[in-house]
C-alpha positions as a LaTeX table, in Angstrom:
\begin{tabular}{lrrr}
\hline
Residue & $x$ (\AA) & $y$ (\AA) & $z$ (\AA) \\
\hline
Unk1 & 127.63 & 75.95 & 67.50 \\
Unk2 & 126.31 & 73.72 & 64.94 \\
Unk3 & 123.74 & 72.72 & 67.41 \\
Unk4 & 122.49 & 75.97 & 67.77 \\
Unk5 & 122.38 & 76.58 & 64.26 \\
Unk6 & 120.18 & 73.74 & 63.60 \\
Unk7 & 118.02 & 74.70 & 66.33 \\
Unk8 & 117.59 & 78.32 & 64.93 \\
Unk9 & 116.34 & 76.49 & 61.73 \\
Unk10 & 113.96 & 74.96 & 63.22 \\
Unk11 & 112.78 & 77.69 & 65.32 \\
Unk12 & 113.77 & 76.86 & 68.65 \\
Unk13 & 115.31 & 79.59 & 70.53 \\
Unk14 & 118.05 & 78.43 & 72.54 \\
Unk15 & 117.51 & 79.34 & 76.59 \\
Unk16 & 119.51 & 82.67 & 77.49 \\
Unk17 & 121.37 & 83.16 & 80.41 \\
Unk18 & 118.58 & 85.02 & 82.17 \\
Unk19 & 116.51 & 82.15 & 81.93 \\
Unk20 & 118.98 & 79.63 & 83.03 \\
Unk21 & 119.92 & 82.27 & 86.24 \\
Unk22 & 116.07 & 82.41 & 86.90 \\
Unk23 & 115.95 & 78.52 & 87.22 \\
Unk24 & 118.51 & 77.91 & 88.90 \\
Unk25 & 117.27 & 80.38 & 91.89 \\
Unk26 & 113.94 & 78.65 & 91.66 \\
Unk27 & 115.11 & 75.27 & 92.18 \\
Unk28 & 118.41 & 76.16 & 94.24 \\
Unk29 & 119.48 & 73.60 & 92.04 \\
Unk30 & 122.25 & 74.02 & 88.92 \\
Unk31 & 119.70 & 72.86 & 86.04 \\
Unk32 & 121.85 & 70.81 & 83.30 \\
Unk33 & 121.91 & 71.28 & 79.34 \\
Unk34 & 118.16 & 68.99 & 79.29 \\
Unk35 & 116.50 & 70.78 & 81.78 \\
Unk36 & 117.29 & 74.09 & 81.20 \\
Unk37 & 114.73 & 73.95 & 78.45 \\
Unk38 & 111.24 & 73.37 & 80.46 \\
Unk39 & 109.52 & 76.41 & 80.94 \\
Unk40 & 108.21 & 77.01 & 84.38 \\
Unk41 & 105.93 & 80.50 & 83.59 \\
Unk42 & 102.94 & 78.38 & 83.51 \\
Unk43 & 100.87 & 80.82 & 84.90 \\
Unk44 & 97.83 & 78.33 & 84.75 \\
Unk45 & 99.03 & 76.17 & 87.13 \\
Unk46 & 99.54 & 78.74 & 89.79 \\
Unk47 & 98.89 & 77.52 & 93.44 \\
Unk48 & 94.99 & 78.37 & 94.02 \\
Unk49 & 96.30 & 80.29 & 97.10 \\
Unk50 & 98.60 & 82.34 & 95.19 \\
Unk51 & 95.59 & 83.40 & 92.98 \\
Unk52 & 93.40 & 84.59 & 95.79 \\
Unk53 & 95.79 & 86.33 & 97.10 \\
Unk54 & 96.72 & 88.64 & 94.09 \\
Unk55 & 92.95 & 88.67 & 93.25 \\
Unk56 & 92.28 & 90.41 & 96.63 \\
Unk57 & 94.39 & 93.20 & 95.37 \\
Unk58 & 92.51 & 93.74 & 92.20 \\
Unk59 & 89.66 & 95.89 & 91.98 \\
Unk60 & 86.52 & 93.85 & 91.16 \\
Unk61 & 86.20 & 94.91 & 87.13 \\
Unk62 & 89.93 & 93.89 & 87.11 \\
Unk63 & 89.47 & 90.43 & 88.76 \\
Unk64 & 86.44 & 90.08 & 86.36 \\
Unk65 & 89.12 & 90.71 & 83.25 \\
Unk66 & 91.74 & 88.48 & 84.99 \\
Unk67 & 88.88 & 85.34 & 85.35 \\
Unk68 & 88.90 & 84.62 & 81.68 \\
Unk69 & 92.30 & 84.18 & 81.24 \\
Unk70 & 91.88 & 80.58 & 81.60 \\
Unk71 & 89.72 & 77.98 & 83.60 \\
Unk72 & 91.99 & 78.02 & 86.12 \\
Unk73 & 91.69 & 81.56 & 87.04 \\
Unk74 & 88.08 & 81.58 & 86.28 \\
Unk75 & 87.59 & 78.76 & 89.10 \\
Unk76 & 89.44 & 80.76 & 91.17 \\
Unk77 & 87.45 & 83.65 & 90.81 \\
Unk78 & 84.42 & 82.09 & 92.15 \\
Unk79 & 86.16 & 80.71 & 95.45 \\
Unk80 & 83.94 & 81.53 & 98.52 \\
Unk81 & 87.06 & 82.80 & 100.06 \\
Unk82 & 87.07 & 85.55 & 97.44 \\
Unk83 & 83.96 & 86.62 & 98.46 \\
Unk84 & 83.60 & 86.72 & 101.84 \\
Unk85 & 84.34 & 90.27 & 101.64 \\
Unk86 & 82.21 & 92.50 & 99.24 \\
Unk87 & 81.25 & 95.96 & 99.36 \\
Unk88 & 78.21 & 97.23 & 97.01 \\
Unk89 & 78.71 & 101.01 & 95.61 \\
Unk90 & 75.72 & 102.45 & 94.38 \\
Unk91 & 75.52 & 106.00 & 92.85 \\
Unk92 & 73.52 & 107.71 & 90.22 \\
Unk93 & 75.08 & 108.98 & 87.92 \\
Unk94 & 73.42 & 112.56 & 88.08 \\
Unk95 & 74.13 & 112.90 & 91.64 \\
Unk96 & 77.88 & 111.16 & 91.98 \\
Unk97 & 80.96 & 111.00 & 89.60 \\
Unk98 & 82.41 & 107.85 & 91.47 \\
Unk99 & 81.65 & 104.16 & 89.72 \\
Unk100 & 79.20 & 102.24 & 90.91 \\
Unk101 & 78.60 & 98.61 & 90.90 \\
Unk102 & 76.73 & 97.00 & 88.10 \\
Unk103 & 73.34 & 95.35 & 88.56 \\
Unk104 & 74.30 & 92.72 & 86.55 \\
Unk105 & 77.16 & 91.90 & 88.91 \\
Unk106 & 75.04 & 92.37 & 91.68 \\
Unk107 & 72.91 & 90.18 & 90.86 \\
Unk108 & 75.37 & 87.43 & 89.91 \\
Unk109 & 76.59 & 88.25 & 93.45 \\
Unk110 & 73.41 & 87.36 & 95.37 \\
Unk111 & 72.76 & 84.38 & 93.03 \\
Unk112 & 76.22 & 82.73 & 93.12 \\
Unk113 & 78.06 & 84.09 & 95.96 \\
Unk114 & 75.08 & 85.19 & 98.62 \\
Unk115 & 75.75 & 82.01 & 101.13 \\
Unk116 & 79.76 & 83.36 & 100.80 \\
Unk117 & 79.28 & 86.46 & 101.97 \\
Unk118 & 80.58 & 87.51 & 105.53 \\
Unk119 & 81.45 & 91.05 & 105.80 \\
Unk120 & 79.33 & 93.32 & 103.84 \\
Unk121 & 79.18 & 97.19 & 103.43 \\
Unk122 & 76.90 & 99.05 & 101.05 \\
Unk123 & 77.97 & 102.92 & 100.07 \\
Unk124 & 75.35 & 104.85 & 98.52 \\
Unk125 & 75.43 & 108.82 & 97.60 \\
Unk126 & 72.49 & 111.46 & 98.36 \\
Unk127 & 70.28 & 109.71 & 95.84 \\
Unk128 & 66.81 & 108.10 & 97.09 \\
Unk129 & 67.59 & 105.30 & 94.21 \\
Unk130 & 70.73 & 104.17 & 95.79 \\
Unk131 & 69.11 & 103.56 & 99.01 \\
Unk132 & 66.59 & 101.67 & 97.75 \\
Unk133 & 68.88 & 99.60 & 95.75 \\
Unk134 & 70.65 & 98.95 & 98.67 \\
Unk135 & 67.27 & 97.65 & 100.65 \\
Unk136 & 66.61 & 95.48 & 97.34 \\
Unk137 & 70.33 & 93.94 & 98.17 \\
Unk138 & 69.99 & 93.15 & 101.72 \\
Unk139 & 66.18 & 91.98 & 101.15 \\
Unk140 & 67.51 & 89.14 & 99.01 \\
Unk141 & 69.84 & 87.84 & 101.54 \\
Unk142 & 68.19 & 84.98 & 102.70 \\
Unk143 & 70.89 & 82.12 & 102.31 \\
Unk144 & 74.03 & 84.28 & 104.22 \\
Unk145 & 75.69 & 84.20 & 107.43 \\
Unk146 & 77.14 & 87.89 & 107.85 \\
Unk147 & 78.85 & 88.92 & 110.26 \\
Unk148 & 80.12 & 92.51 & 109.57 \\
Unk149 & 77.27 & 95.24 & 108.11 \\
Unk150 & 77.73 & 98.72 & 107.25 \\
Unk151 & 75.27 & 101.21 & 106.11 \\
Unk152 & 77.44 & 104.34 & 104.14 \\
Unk153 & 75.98 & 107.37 & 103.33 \\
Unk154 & 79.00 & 109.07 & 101.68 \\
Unk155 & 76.84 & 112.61 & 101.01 \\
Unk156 & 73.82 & 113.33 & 102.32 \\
Unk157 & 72.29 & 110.54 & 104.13 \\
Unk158 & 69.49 & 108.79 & 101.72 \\
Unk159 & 68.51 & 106.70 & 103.76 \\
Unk160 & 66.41 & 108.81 & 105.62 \\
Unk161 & 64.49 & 109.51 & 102.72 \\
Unk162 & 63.29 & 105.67 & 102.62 \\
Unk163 & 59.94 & 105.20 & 104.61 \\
Unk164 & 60.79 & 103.39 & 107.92 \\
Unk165 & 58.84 & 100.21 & 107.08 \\
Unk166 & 60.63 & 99.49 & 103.78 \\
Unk167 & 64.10 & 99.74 & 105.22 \\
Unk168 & 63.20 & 97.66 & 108.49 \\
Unk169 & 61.91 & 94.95 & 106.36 \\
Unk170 & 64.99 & 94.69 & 104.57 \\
Unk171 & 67.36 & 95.21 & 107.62 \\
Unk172 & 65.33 & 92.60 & 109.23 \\
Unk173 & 65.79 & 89.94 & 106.36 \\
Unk174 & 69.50 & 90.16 & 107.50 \\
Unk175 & 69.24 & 90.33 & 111.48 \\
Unk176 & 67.06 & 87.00 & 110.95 \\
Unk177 & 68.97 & 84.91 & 108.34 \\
Unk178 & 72.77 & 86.17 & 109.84 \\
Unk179 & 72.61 & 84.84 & 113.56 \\
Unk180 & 76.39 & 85.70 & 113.54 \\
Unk181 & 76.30 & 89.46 & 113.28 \\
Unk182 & 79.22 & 90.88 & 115.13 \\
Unk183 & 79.54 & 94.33 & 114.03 \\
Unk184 & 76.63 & 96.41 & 112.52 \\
Unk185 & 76.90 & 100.23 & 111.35 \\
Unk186 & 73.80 & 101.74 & 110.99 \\
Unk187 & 74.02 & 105.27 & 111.54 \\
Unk188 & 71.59 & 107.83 & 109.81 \\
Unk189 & 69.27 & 105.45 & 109.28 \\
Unk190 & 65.65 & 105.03 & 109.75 \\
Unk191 & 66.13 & 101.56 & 112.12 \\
Unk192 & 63.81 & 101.46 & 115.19 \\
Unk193 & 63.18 & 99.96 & 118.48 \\
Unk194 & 61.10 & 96.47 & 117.54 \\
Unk195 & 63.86 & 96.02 & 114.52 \\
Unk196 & 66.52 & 96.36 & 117.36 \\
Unk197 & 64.77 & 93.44 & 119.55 \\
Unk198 & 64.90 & 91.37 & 116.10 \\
Unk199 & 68.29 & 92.02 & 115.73 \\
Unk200 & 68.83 & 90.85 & 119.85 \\
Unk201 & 66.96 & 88.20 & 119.65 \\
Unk202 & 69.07 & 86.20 & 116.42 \\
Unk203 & 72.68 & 87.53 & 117.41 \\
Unk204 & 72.67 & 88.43 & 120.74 \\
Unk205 & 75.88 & 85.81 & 121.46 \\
Unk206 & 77.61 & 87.39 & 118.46 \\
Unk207 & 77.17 & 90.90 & 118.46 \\
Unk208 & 80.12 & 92.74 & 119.42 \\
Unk209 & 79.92 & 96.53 & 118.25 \\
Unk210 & 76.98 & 98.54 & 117.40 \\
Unk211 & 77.34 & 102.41 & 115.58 \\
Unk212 & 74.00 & 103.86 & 115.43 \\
Unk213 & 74.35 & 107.44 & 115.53 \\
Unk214 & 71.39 & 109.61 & 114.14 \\
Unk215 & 68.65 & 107.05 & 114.30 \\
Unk216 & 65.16 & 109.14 & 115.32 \\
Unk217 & 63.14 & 106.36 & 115.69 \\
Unk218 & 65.52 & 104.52 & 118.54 \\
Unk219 & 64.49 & 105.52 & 122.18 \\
Unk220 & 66.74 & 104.80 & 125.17 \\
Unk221 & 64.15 & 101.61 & 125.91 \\
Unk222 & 65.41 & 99.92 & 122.19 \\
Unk223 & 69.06 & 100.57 & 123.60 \\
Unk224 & 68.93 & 99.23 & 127.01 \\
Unk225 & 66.91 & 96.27 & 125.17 \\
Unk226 & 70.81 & 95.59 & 123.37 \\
Unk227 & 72.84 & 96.06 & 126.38 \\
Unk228 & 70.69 & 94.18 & 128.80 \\
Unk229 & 70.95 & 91.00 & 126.42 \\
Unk230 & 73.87 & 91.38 & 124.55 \\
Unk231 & 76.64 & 90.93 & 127.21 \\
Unk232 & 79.51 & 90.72 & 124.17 \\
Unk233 & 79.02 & 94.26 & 123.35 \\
Unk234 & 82.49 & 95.82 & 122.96 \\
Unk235 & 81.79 & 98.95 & 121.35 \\
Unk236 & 78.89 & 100.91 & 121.11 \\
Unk237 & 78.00 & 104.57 & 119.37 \\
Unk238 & 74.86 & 106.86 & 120.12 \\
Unk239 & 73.37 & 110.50 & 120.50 \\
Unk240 & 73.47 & 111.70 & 123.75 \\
Unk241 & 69.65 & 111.63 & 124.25 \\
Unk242 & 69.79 & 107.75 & 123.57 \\
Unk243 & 72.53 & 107.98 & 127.31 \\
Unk244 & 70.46 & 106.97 & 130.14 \\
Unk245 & 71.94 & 106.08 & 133.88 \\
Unk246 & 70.39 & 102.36 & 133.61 \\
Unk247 & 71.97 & 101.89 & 130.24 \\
Unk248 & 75.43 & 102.74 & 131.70 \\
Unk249 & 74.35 & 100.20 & 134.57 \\
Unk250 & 73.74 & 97.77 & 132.12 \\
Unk251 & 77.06 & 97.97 & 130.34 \\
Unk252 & 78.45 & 97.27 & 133.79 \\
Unk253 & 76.84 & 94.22 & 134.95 \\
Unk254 & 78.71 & 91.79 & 136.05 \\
Unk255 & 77.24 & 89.15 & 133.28 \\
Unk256 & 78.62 & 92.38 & 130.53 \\
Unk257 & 82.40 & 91.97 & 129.61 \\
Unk258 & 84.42 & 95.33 & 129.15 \\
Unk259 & 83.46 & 97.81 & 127.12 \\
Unk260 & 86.22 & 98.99 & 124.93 \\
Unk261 & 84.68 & 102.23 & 123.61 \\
Unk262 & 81.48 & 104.67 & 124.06 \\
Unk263 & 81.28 & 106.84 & 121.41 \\
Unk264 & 78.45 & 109.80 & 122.42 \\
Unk265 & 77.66 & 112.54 & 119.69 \\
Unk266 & 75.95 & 115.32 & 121.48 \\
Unk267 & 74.18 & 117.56 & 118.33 \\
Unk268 & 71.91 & 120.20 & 118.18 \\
Unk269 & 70.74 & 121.60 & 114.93 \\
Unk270 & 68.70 & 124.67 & 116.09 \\
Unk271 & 69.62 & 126.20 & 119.36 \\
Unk272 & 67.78 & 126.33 & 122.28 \\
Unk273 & 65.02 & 123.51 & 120.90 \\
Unk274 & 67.54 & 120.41 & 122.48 \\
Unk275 & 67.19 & 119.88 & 126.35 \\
Unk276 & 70.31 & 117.92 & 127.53 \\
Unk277 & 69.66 & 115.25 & 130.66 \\
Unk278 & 72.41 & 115.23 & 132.82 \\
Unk279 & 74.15 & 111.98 & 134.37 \\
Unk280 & 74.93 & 110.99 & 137.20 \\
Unk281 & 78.57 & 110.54 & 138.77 \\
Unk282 & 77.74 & 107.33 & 140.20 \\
Unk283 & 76.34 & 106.21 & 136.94 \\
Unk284 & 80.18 & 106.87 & 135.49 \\
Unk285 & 81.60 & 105.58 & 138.26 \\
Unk286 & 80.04 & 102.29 & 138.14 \\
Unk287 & 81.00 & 101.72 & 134.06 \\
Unk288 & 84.90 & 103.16 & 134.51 \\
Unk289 & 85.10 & 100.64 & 137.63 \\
Unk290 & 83.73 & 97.35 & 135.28 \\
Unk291 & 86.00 & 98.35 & 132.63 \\
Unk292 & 88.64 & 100.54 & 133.46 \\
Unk293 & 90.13 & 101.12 & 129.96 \\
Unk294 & 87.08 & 102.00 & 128.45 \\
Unk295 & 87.78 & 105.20 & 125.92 \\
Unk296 & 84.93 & 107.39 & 126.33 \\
Unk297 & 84.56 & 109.53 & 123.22 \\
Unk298 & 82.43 & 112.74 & 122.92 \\
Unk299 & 81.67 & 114.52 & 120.03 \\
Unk300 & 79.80 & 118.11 & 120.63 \\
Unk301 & 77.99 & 120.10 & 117.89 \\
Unk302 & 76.20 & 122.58 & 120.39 \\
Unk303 & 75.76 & 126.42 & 120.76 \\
Unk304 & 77.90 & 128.38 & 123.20 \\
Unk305 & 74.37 & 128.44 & 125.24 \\
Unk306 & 73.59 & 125.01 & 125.11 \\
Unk307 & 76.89 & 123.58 & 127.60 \\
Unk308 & 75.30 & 124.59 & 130.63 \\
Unk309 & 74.15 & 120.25 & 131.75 \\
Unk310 & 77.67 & 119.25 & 130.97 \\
Unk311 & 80.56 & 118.62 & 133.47 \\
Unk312 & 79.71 & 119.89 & 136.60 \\
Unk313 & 81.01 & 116.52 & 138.20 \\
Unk314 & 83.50 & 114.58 & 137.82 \\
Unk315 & 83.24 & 112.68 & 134.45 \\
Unk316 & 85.16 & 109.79 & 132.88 \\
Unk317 & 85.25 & 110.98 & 129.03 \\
Unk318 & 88.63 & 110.18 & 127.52 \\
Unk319 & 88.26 & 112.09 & 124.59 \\
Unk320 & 86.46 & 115.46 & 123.48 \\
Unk321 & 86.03 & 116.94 & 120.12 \\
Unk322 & 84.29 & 120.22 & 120.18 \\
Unk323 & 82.92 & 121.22 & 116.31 \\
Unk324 & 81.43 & 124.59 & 117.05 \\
Unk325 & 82.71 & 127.60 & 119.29 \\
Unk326 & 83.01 & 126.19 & 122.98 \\
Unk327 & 82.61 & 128.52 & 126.07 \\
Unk328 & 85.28 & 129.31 & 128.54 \\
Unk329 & 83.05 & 128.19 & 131.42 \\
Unk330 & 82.65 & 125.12 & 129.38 \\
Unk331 & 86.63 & 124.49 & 128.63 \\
Unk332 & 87.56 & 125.27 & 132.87 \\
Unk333 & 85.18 & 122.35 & 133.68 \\
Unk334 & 87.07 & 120.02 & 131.56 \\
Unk335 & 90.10 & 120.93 & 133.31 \\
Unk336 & 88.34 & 120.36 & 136.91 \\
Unk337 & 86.09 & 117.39 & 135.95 \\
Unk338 & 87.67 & 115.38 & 133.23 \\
Unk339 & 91.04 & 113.37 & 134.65 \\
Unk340 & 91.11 & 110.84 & 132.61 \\
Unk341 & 91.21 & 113.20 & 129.54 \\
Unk342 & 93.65 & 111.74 & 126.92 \\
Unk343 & 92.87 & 113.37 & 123.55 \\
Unk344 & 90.80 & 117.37 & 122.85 \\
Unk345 & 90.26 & 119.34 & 120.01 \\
Unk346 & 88.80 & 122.65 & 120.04 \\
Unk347 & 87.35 & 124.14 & 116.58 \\
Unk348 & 86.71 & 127.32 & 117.78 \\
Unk349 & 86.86 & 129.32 & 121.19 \\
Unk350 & 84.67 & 133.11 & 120.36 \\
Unk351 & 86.98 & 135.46 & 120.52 \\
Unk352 & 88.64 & 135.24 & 124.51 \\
Unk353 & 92.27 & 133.78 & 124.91 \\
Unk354 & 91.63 & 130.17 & 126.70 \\
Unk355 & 94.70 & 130.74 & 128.44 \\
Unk356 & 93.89 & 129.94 & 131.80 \\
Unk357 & 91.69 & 127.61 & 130.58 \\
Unk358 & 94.05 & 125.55 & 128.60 \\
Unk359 & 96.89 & 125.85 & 131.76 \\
Unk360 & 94.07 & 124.33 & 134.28 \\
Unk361 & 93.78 & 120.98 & 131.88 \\
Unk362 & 97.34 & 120.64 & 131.68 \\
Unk363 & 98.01 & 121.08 & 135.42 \\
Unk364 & 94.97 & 118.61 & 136.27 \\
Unk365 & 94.57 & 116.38 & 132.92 \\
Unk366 & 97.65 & 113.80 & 133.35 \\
Unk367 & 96.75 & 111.68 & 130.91 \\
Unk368 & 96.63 & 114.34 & 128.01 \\
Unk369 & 98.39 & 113.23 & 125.24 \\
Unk370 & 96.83 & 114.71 & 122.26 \\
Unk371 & 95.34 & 118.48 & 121.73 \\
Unk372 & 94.54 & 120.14 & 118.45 \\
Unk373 & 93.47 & 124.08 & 118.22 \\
Unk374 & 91.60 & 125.56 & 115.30 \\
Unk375 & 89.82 & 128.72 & 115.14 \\
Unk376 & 90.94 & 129.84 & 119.08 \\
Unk377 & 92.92 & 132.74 & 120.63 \\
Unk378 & 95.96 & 131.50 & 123.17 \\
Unk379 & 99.29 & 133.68 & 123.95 \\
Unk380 & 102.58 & 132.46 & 122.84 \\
Unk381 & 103.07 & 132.94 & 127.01 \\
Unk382 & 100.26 & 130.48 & 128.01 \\
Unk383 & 101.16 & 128.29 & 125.53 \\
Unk384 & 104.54 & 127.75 & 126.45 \\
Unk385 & 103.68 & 127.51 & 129.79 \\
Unk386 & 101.18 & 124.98 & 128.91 \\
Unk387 & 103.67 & 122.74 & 126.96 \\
Unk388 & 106.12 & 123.06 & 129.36 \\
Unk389 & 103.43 & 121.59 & 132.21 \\
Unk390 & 102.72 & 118.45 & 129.89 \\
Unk391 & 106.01 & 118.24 & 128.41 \\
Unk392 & 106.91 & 115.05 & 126.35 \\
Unk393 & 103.58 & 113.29 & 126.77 \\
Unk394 & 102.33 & 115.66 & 124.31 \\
Unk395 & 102.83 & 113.29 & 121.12 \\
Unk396 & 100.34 & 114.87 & 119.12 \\
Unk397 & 99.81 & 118.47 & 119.26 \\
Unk398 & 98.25 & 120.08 & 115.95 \\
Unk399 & 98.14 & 123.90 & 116.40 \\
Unk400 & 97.28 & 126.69 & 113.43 \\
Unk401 & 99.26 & 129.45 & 113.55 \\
Unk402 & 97.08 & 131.90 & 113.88 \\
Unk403 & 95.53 & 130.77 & 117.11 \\
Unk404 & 99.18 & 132.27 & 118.56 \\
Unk405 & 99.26 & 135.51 & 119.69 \\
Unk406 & 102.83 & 137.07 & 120.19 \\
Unk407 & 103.21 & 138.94 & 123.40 \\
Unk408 & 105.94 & 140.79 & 125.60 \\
Unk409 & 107.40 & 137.50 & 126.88 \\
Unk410 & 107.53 & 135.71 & 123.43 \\
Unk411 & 107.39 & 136.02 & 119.57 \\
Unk412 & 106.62 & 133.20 & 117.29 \\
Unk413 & 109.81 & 132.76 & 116.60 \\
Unk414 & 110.77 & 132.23 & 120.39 \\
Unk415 & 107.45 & 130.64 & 121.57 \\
Unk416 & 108.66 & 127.77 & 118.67 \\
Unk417 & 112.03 & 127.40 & 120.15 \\
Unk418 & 110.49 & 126.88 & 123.84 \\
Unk419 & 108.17 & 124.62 & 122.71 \\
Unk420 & 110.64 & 122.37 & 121.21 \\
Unk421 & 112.92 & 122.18 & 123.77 \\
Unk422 & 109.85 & 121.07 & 125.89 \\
Unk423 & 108.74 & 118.56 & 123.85 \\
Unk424 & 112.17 & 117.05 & 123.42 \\
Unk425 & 111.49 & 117.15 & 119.54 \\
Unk426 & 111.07 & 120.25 & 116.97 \\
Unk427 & 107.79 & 121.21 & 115.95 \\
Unk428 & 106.19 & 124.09 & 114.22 \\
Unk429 & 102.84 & 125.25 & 114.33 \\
Unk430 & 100.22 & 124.60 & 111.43 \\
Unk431 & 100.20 & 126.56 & 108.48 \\
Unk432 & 96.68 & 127.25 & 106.77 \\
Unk433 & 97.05 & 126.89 & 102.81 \\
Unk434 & 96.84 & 129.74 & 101.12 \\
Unk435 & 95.39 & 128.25 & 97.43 \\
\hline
\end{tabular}
């Protein structure tokens, strides 16, 4: 007692019991009367390894704050390991409410940290400026070794608003300073065919997946130019007119290892200007026999009229996603053609029940394991009927409401009942909000 009294005078608090419990389950150890009294919240003399990995959680202004704490944490902030992993947002103001990063940072970034960075993305709005900004950015990295680079356009895509030589002499700084790209997204941009040979020619050992969806100025020469040297390629993404029957004969060369996913967007902004090229079987038949697990994903944005070239053989695509009204002639060649069908989605249908339709691709799709229905017509009949032919391999099945249509065999309420029982789970169709 008179200890602690003395103590109090003094000013010294005397250690509560929290404390001492605290200790005692950091050390394992039951600290005695002396020891009891060393503080161990020194949060300068946290492990550098600790730091980095609670900085990585902070968003960058907060990691800034955090740095001048003390020296420790301000070393710490400028590890390379911190900044192997960066991504630039840049948005006007007048044109974006999100935050963008500031060109101070950025250019702390490229002075200090440029030789650090390794997996880079840049996310710009609808704003000319931002895309230029970014093309100032990846113009100044001289001294890097990337090895992941995206192009975002979260809005409207600005960088088709740059003129095609300004953004393939900054693309080109990267493709000939990198040498270890591995993954490049690129899509809506203005990148062309001699920009593509740069980028073969500097990483073709490296590169690994290529998205370059929406890019006018690539031809299906500047894409069989990637997969003829590139023999790494894992995944790749394209519009349909860049699809050619000697670039799917590339892919499956026997020098080519297996491609892991072909993402095709087949879009057509005014009808009837688009002709579609068809391919041929063996063409198909030659990738899906070099790599068997290949996911073949196909996007179509196309007018009822505009269908005609596709499926009428036998076609490998493992996944369809249909974002416009699809013809019934269209939806019974899927369920002929397509066996290897794993995942569709069907925005709209006009204004005939699919139900036959959607019965063939159950009876001759075995691999279906996903389907999602949005602005279509199907009985509550065909649709049991349906469910009941794929029954539990149906793991994802996302249906509105309104594409049901009760008739004499079934009402909602009974068509929900047989569906669950066939699925082996309960499910309900999707409701559409109503705010």
């Amino acid at each position: 007692m008179k200890q602690n009294r003395v103590k109090q005078k003094l000013g010294i608090q005397p250690p509560s019991f929290v404390d001492k419990v605290n200790k005692r389950q950091m050390t394992g150890l039951v600290q005695d009367s002396e020891t009891s009294n060393i503080s161990c919240e020194d949060w300068g003399n946290l492990h550098y390894d600790l730091i980095l990995h609670i900085f990585q959680y902070l968003p960058l202004v907060d990691r800034a704050c955090a740095s001048s704490v003390c020296r420790t944490w301000n070393k710490a902030f400028h590890m390379p390991e911190l900044w192997r992993r960066f991504e630039f947002e840049l948005h006007q103001p007048a044109t974006s409410y999100l935050n963008s990063t500031h060109p101070d940072l950025i250019q702390q970034i490229i002075k200090k940290h440029a030789d650090h960075l390794q997996y880079v993305s840049f996310k710009v709005d609808s704003s000319t400026e931002s895309a230029e900004a970014a093309c100032d950015i990846l113009s100044q990295l001289v001294n890097c070794s990337i090895k992941t680079l995206g192009l975002i356009s979260t809005a409207r895509p600005s960088f088709m608003n740059l003129s095609k030589s300004r953004f393939v002499s900054a693309l080109t700084v990267v493709f000939v300073n990198s040498k270890t790209l591995s993954s490049i997204k690129i899509n809506d941009t203005p990148i062309d065919d001699p920009s593509l040979k740069v980028l073969v020619a500097n990483n073709s050992d490296t590169l690994k997946l290529l998205k370059m969806s929406s890019c006018p100025y690539v031809s299906p020469a500047g894409v069989l130019c990637v997969a003829d040297q590139c023999y790494g390629l894992r995944e790749l993404a394209l519009n349909y007119y860049l699809l050619s029957d000697e670039l799917l004969l590339a892919l499956s060369s026997e020098k080519h290892v297996h491609l892991e996913q072909l993402r095709i967007d087949v879009v057509s902004e005014n009808p009837g200007e688009t002709q579609f090229h068809s391919i041929k079987k063996s063409s198909w038949d030659a990738l899906v026999k070099h790599s068997p697990k290949v996911n073949i994903v196909m996007y179509f944005f196309l007018y009822e009229e505009e269908f005609d070239p596709f499926f009428h053989d036998e076609t490998p695509v493992t996944h369809i996603y249909f974002g416009r009204a699809v013809s019934q002639q269209m939806l019974g060649r899927i369920g002929m053609n397509c066996p290897r069908l794993i995942e569709l989605v069907v925005c709209a249908n006009g204004r005939h029940p699919m139900d036959d339709e959607l019965i063939c691709i159950a009876e001759s799709c075995k691999n279906l394991t996903a389907v999602g229905l949005g602005e279509c017509e199907v009985s509550c009949s065909a649709f049991v009927e349906f469910v009941k032919r794929c029954g539990g391999r149906l793991t994802q099945l996302s249906i509105m409401e309104e594409v049901l249509i009760p008739d004499q065999k079934y009402s909602l309420e009974q068509m929900h009942w047989e569906v669950s029982k066939y699925l082996g789970r309960v499910w309900f169709p999707d409701m559409m909000p109503t705010w």
